[in-house]
C-alpha positions as a printed NumPy array, in Angstrom:
array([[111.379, 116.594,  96.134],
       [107.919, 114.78 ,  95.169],
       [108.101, 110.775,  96.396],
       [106.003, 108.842,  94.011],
       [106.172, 105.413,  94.739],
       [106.31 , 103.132,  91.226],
       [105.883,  99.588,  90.65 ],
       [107.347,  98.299,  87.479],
       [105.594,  95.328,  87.854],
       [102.663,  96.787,  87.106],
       [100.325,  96.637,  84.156],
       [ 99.847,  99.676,  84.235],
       [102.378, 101.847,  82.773],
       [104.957, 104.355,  85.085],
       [103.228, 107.776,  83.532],
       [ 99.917, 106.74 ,  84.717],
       [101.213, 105.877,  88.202],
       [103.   , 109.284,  88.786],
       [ 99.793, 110.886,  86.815],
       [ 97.809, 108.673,  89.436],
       [ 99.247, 109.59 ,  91.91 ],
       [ 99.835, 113.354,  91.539],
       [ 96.4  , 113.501,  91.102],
       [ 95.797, 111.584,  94.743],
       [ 97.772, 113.71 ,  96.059],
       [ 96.072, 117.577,  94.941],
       [ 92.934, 116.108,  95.446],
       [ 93.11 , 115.459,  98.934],
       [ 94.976, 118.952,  99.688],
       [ 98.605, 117.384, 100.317],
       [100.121, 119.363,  97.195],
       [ 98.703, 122.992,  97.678],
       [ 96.936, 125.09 ,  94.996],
       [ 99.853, 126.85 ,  92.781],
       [102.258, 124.752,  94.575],
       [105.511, 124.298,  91.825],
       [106.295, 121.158,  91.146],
       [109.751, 120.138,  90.029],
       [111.023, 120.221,  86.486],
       [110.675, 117.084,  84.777],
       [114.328, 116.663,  83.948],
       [114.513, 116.355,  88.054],
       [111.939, 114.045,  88.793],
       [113.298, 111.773,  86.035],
       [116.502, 111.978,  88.279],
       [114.643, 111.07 ,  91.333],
       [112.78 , 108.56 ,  89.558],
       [115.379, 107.261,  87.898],
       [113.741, 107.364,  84.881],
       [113.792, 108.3  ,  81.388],
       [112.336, 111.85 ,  80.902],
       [110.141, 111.513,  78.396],
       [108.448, 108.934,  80.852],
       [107.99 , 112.237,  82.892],
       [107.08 , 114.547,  79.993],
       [104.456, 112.047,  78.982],
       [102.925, 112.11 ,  82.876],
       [103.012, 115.714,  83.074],
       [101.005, 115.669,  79.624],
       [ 98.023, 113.841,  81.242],
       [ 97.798, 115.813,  84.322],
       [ 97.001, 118.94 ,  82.   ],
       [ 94.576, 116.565,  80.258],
       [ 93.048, 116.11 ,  83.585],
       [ 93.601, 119.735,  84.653],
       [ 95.493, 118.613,  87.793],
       [ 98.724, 120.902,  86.   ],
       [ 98.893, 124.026,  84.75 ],
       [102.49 , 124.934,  82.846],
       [103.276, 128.742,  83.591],
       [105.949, 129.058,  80.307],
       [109.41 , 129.915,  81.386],
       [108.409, 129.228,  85.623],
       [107.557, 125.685,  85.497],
       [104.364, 123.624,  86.456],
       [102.269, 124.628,  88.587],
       [ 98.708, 122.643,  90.964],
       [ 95.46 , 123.881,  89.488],
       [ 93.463, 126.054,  91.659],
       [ 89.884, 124.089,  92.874],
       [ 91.252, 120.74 ,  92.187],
       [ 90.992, 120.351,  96.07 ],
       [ 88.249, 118.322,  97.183],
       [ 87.269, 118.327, 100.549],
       [ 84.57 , 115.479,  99.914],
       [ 87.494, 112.835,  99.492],
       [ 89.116, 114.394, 103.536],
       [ 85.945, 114.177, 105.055],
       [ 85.575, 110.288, 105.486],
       [ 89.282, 109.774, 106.201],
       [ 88.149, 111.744, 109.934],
       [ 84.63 , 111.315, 110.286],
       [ 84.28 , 108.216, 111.649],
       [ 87.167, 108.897, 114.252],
       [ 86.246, 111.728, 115.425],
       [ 84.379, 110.398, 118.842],
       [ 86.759, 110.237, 122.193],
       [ 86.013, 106.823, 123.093],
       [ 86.357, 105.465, 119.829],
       [ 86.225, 101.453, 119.729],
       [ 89.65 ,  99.573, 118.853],
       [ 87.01 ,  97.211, 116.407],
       [ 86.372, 100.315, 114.745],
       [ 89.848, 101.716, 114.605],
       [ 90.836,  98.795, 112.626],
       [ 88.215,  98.472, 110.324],
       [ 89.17 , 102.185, 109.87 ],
       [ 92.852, 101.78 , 109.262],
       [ 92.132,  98.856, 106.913],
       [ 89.851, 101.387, 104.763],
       [ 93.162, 103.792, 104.651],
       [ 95.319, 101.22 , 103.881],
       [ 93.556, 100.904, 100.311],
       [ 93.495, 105.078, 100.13 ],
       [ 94.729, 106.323,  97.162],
       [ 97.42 , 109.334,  97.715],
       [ 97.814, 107.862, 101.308],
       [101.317, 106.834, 103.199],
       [100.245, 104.012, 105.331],
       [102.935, 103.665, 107.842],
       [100.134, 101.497, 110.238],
       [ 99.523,  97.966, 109.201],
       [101.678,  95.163, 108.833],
       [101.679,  94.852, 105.08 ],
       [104.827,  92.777, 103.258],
       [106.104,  94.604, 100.007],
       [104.333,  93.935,  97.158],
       [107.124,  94.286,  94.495],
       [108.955,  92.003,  96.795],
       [106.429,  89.349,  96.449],
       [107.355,  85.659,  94.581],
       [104.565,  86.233,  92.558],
       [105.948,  85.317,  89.043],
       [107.872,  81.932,  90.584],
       [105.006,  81.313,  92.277],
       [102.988,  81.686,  88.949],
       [105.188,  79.45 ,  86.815],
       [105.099,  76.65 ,  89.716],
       [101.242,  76.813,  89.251],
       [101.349,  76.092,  85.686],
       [103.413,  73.197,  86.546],
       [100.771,  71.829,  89.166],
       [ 98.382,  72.237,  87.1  ],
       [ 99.501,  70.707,  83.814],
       [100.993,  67.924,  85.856],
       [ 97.741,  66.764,  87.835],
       [ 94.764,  69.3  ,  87.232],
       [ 92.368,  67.138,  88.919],
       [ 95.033,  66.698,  92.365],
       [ 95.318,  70.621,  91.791],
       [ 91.552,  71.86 ,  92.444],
       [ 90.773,  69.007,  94.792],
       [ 90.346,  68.524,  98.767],
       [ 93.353,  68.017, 100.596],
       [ 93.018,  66.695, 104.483],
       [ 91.949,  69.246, 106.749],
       [ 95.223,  68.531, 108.58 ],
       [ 96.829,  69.925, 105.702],
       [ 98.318,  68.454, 102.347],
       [101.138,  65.753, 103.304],
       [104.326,  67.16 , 101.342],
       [103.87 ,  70.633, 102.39 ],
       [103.803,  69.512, 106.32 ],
       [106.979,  67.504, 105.303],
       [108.689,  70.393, 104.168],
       [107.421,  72.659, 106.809],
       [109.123,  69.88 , 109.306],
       [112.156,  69.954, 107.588],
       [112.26 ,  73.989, 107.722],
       [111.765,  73.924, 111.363],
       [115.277,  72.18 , 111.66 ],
       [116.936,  75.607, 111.66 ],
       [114.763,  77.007, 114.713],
       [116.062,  74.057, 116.795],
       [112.835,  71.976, 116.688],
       [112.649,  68.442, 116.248],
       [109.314,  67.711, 114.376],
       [107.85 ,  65.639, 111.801],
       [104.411,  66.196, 109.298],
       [102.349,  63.981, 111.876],
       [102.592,  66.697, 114.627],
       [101.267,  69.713, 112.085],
       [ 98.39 ,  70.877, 110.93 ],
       [ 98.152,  73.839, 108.177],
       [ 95.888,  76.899, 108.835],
       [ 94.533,  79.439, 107.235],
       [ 97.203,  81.755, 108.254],
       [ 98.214,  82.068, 111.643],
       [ 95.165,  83.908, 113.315],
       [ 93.187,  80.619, 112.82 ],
       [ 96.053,  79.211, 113.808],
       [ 95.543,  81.039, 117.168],
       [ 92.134,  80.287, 117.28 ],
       [ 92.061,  76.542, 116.78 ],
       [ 94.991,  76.404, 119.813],
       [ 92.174,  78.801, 122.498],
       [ 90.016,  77.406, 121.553],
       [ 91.135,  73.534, 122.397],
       [ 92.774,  74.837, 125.981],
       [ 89.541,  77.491, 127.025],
       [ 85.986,  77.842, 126.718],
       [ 84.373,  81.132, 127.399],
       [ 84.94 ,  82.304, 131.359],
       [ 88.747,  80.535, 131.371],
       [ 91.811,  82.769, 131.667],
       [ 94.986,  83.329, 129.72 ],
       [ 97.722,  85.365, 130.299],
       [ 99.212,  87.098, 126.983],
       [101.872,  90.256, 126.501],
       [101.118,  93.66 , 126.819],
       [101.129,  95.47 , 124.233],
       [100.336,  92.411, 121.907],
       [ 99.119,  91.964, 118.362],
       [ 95.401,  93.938, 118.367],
       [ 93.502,  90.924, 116.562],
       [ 94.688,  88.868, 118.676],
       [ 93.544,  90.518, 121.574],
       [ 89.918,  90.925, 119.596],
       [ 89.265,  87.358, 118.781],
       [ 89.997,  86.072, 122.286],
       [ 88.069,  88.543, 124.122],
       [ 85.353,  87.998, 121.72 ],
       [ 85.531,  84.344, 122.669],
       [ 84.624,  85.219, 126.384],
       [ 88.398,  83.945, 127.736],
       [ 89.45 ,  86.329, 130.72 ],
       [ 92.887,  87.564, 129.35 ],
       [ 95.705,  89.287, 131.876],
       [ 98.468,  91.224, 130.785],
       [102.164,  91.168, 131.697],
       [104.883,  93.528, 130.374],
       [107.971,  92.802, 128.081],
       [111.72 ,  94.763, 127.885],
       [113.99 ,  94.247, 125.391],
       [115.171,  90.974, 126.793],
       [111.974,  89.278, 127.853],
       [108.985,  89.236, 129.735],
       [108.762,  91.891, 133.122],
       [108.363,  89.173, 135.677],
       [107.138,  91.11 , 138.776],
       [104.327,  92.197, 136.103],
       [104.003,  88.779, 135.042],
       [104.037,  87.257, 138.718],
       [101.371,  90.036, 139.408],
       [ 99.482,  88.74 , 135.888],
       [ 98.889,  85.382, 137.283],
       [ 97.376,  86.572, 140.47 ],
       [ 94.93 ,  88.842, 138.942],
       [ 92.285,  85.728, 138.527],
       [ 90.449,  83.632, 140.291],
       [ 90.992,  80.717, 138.288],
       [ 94.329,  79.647, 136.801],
       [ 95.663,  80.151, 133.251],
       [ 94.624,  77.623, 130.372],
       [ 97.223,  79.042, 128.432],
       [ 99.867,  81.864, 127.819],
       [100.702,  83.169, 124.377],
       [103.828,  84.662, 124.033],
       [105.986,  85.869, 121.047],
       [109.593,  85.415, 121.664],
       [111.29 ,  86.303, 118.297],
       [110.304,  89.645, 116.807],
       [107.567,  90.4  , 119.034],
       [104.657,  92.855, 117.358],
       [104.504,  95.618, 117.742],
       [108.495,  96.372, 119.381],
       [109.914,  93.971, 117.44 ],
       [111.83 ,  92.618, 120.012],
       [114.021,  89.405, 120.644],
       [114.322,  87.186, 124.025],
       [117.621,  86.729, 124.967],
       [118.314,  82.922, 125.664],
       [118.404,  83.377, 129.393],
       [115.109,  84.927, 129.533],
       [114.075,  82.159, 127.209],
       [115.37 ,  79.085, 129.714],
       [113.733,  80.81 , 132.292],
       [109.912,  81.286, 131.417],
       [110.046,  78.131, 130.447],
       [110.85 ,  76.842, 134.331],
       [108.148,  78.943, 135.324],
       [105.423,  78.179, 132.559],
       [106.562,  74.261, 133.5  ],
       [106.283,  74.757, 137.423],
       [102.908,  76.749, 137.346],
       [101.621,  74.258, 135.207],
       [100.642,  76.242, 132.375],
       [100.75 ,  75.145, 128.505],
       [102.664,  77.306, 126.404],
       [101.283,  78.884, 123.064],
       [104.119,  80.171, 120.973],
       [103.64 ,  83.138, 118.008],
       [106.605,  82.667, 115.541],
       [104.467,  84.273, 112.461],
       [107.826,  86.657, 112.45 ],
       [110.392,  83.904, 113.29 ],
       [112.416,  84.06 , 109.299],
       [112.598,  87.665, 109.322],
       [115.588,  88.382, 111.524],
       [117.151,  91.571, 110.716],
       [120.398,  91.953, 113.297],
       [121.92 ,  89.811, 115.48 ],
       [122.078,  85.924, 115.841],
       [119.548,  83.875, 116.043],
       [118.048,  82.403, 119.439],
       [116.104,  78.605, 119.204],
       [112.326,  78.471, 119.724],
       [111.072,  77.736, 122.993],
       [110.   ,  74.574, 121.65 ],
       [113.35 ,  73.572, 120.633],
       [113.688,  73.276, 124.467],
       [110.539,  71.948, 125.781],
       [108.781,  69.889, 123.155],
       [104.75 ,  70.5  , 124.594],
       [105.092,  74.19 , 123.767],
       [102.401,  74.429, 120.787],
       [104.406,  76.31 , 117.788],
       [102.38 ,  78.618, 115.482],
       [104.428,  79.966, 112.172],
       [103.031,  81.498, 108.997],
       [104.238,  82.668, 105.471],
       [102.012,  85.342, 105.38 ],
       [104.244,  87.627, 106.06 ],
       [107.846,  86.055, 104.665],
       [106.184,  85.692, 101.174],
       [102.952,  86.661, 100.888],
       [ 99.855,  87.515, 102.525],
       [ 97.522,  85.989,  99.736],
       [ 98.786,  82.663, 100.605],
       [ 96.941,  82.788, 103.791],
       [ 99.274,  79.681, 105.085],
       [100.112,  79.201, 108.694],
       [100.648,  76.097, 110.751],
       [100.59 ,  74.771, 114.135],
       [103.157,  72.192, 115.821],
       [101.081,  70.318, 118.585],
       [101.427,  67.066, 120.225],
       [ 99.224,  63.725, 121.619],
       [ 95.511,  64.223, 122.258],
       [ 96.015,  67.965, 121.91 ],
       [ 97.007,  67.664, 118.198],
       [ 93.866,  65.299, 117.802],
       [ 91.212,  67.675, 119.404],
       [ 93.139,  70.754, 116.835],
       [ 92.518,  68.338, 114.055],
       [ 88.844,  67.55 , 114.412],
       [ 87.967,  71.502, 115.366],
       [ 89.741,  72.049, 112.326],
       [ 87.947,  69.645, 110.325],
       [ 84.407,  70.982, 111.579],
       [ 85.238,  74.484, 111.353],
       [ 86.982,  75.339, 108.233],
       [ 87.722,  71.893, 107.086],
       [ 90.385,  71.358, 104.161],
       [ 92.57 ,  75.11 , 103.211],
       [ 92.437,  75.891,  99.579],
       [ 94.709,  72.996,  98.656],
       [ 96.721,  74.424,  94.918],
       [ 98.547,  76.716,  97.478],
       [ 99.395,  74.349,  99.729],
       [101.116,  72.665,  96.15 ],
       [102.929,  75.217,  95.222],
       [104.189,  76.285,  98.488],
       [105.379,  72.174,  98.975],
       [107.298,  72.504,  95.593],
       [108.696,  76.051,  96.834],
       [110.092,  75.013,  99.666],
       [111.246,  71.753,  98.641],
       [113.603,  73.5  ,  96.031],
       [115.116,  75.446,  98.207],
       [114.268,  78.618,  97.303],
       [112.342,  79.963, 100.336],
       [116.081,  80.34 , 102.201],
       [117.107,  82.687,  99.234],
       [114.243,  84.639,  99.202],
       [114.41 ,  85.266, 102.883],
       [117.845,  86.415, 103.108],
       [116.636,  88.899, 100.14 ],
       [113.624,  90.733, 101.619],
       [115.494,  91.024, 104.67 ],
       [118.363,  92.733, 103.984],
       [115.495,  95.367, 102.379],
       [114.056,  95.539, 105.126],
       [117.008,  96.014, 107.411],
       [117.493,  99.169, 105.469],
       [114.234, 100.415, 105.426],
       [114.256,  99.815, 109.394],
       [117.443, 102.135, 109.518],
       [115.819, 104.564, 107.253],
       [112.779, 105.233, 109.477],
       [114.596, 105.495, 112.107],
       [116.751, 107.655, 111.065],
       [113.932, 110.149, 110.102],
       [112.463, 109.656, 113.466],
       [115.347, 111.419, 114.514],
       [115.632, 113.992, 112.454],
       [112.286, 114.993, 112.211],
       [110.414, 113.748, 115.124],
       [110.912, 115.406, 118.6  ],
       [114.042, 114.356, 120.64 ],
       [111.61 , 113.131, 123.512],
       [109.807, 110.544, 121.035],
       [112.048, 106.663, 121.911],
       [111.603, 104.331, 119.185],
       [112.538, 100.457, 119.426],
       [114.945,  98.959, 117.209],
       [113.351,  95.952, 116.025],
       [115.944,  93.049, 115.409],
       [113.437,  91.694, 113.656],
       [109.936,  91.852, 111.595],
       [107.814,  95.243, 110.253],
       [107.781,  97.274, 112.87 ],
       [108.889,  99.93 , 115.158],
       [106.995, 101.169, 118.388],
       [107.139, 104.57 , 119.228],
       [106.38 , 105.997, 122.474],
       [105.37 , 109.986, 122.769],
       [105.529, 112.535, 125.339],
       [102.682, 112.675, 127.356],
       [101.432, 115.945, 126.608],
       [101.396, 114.629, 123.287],
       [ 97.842, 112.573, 122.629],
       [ 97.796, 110.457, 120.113],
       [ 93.785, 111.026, 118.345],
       [ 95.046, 114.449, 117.545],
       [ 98.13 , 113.379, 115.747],
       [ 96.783, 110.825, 114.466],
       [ 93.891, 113.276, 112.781],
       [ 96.471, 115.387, 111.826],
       [ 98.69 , 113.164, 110.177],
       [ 95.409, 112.047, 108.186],
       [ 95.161, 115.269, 106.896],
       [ 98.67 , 115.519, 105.813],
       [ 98.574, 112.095, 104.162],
       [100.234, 109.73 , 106.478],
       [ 98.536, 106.944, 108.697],
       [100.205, 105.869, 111.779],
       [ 98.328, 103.15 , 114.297],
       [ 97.351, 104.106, 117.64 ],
       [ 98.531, 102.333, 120.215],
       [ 95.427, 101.505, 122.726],
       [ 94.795,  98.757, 120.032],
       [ 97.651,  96.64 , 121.093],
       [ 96.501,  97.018, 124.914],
       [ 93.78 ,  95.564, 127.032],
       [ 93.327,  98.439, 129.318],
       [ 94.047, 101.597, 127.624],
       [ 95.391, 104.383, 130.603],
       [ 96.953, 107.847, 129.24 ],
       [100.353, 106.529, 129.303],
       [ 99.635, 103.562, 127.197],
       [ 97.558, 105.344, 124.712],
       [100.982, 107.639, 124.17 ],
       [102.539, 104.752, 121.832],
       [102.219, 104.562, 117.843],
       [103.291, 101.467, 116.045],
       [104.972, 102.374, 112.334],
       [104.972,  99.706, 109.798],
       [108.734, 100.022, 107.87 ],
       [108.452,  96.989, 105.38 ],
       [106.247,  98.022, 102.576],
       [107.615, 101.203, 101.425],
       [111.248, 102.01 ,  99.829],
       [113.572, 104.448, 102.11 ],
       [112.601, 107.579, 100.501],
       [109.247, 107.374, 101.2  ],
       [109.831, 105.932, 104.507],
       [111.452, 109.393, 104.851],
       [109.087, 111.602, 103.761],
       [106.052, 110.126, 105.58 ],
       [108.168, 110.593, 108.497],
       [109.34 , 113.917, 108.051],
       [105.117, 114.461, 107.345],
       [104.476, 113.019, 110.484],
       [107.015, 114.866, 111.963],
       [105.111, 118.219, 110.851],
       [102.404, 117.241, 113.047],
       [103.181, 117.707, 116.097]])
């Protein structure tokens, strides 16, 4: 079996990608010199395609002299098509012990765009699951309707309709809002950097989950805020940790960011008794709440639990659609109140001033119609099986000791290892093999042995079958 992921989508045709591909793949050593390949009546099967598509691939791999055909046996790799110049920079630069979670990212980033590579690592939406060609025809409407309106500054709060609609949304997370009290970001890390930045200045303290999301944990450091970390379970936050969090300072909290629904990287859910309580403690300690909902629509299992702010109206609410539709949109928004709303709107006006306002259009006439409920229940019910998938492989072919999380909702799934298991080496090894998994000192402050043992998969961008076999690659590492 020989996973080629296709996107008919594409302009480029289906032979190319599995010629593409193939060629990725003996190039960086993952398909071994004389290695058979399967017949091209089978991969058509597999493929579900037509087998001339096949034939015609397997045509322009000779061309290339990726394929050799051995009449009567099959088709065989090419001897010296391996090139060890294209493995090299996949390890080089993480090859050092004390390597920098700054540069691990950048890294990962770099492999994410690899070509022959299974990026299990970051959180990347499908792209054939994208509204791309709605969202393309809705454009052309904009356009043709107002082209001057189209290309023009919107307020830097964020263009009027859209925060109507975004209000309106917000009904079916409990909360009680209107356009006044939000303010549209560029996605929800500015989001999260507008909100610090109003409640801290360089020195102050926040508390925030550990593990948590890594840029996160990079922007507010960089920022010079003094952040201490408290554990989560599956039903909320660890509160002797979190009692123990709060008297690690000197000076008390200016804020505490917490992710309640779908938390990244476990993917976890607060149960609603968790839920009632933090906020009686956030309200008697006397500390404003920052809430991360950027995974809030993508439920998988289970029903759903209100916001925190559906409760307790000064909890500032930070969503996105980054990751429900599409990352390109780069559209997030905050939910803020009084004089605290005010100071978010002029930072926002002297930092990054109006968003790119013909997606802020098109995502107001999206959402308006209706059509962002329907495309939600969709992608989620792919990625429900896709969750299932990998972790059914991690089963199979992962050792019994590795425990996974089942996310209820969002991309991911966090894995933690045995501890005689370090995670560098696997994770070099699994470069060489083809698959990228994130380490999981990223998503930590402090990074001891035991919390370096943790890997974070990504299940939403692939289909189940490749899901599988990076797994079952992985798997072979170990």
């Amino acid at each position: 079996m020989l996973a080629i992921p296709l996107n008919p989508n594409l302009a480029k045709p289906l032979y190319l990608q599995i010629a593409d591909h193939v060629t990725a793949l003996a190039r960086s050593g993952q398909l071994q010199p004389e290695q058979r390949l399967p017949s091209s009546r089978q991969l058509a099967e597999q493929l579900n395609l037509h087998r001339s598509t096949v034939v015609t691939a397997f045509d322009e791999l000779r061309a290339r002299g990726i394929i050799q055909a051995l009449h009567g046996s099959g088709s065989y790799i090419c001897v010296g098509v391996f090139d060890q110049a294209l493995q090299a920079p996949a390890t080089s630069s993480l090859t050092a012990p004390a390597l920098g979670n700054d540069q691990l990212i950048a890294e990962l980033w770099r492999l994410n765009h690899a070509e022959g590579m299974i990026s299990l690592a970051l959180g990347v939406p499908a792209p054939d699951m994208f509204p791309s060609q709605r969202f393309a025809l809705l454009q052309q409407r904009i356009a043709r309707r107002d082209p001057q309106a189209a290309w023009n500054y919107t307020h830097p709060q964020g263009f009027y309709p859209l925060r109507q609609a975004i209000a309106h949304d917000l009904a079916r997370h409990g909360i009680q809002t209107s356009a006044e009290q939000l303010i549209i970001t560029n996605g929800a890390n500015e989001a999260i950097n507008l909100v610090t930045q109003a409640l801290a200045v360089a020195g102050d303290n926040g508390l925030i989950e550990e593990p948590s999301f890594h840029t996160t944990l990079l922007n507010l450091q960089q920022a010079g805020i003094g952040l201490a970390g408290f554990g989560i379970d599956q039903q909320g936050p660890h509160w002797a940790s979190l009692e123990a969090a709060l008297g690690q300072r000197s000076k008390h909290p200016r804020f505490v960011l917490v992710t309640p629904d779908f938390h990244n990287p476990s993917g976890m859910r607060w149960n609603s008794a968790q839920r009632y309580q933090f906020l009686n403690w956030a309200n008697q300690q006397a500390i404003p709440i920052i809430e991360d909902a950027t995974y809030s629509d993508l439920g998988l299992t289970g029903p759903s639990q209100p916001a925190l702010r559906a409760f307790d109206s000064s909890v500032i609410y930070l969503g996105s659609y980054s990751k429900s539709l599409m990352p390109g949109l780069r559209i997030g928004f905050i939910v803020a109140n009084g004089l605290l709303l005010q100071q978010l709107v002029s930072l926002k006006t002297i930092t990054s001033g109006s968003n790119e306002s013909f997606s802020q259009q098109i995502l107001a006439e999206y959402l308006h119609a209706g059509e962002y409920h329907e495309h939600v229940e969709w992608v989620t019910s792919i990625y429900q099986r896709r969750r299932d998938a990998l972790l059914n492989a991690v089963q199979r072919y992962l050792p019994s000791e590795v425990q996974a999380t089942v996310a209820d909702g969002g991309f991911y799934s966090w894995l933690s290892l045995p501890a005689e298991q370090p995670i560098m080496p696997l994770f070099q090894r699994a470069l060489q093999r083809g698959v990228v998994i994130f380490p999981g000192q990223a998503f930590y402050l402090n990074q001891p042995a035991e919390q370096n043992n943790c890997i974070r998969l990504c299940f939403a961008r692939y289909p189940e079958d490749v899901l599988t076999h990076g797994v079952r690659l992985l798997g072979s590492c170990f």
